[in-house]
N, C-alpha and C positions, 0 to 999 in steps of 0.2 A: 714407105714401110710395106710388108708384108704379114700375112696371116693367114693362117693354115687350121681348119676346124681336126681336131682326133679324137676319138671317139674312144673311149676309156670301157671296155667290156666288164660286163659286171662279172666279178671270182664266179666258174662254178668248177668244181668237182664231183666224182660220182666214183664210188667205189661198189667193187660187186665182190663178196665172199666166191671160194673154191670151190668149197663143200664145208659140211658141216655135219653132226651127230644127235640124231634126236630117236637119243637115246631113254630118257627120262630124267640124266644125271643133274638138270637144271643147267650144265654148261655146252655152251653152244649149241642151243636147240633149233634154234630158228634160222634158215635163210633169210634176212634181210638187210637188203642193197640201202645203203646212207649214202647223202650227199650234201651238197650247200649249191645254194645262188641260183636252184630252178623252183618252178612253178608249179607247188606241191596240187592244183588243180586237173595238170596233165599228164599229173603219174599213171602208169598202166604199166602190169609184169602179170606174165603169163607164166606157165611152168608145164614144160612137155616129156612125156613116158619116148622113149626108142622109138615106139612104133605111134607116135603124134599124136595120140592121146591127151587132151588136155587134165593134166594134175588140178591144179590152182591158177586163180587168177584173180584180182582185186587192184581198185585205183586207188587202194588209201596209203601214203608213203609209208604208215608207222605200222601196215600189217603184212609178216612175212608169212613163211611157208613153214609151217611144222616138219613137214614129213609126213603128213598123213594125206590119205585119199580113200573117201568114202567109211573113214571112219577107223581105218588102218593105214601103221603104218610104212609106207611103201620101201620094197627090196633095196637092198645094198644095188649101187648104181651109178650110172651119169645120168643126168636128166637136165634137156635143154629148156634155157629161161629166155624169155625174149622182152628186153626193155625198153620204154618208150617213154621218155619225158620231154619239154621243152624250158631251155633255161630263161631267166629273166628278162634277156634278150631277143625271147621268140624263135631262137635259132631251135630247131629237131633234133636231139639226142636219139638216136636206138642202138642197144647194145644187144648183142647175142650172143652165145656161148656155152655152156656147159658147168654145173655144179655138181657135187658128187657127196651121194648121202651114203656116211659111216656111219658104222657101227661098233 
């Protein structure tokens, strides 16, 4: 007889919104990226202006990004986010890209 160990990876997913409107209307106000099966310890998302300007940035999974910076709300726009987490398997998740705040 034979036998063969395989290694069953734990589900993860990770979704990241386009853009979003934080506008006041209470609908879709916030930038914030969801997911399952990582390790909400090694969350980290940054958020950057054109000219690499850091917006926002925080390691807690359940807090996104208003649209505001310095107490205002920032220009109609694209603004780059850069993501880093590790899923339950230790493996390095980083996502980059671009969001885009409506109005």
């Amino acid at each position: 007889s034979t036998y063969q160990n395989i290694r069953i990876p734990t589900p993860f997913y990770f979704y990241i919104p386009s853009g979003f409107t934080p506008q006041g209307d209470g609908i879709n106000e916030v930038f914030l990226p969801q997911g399952y099966g990582f390790n909400e310890d090694t969350y980290e998302m940054s958020i950057y202006d054109r000219t690499g300007r850091m917006m926002f940035h925080t390691t807690n999974i359940n807090q996104g990004w208003d649209g505001f910076n310095g107490g205002k709300v920032v220009p109609i726009g694209s603004y780059v986010y850069h993501i880093q987490v590790y899923d339950k398997d230790g493996e390095g998740h980083i996502y980059k890209g671009v969001v885009t705040v409506i109005k």
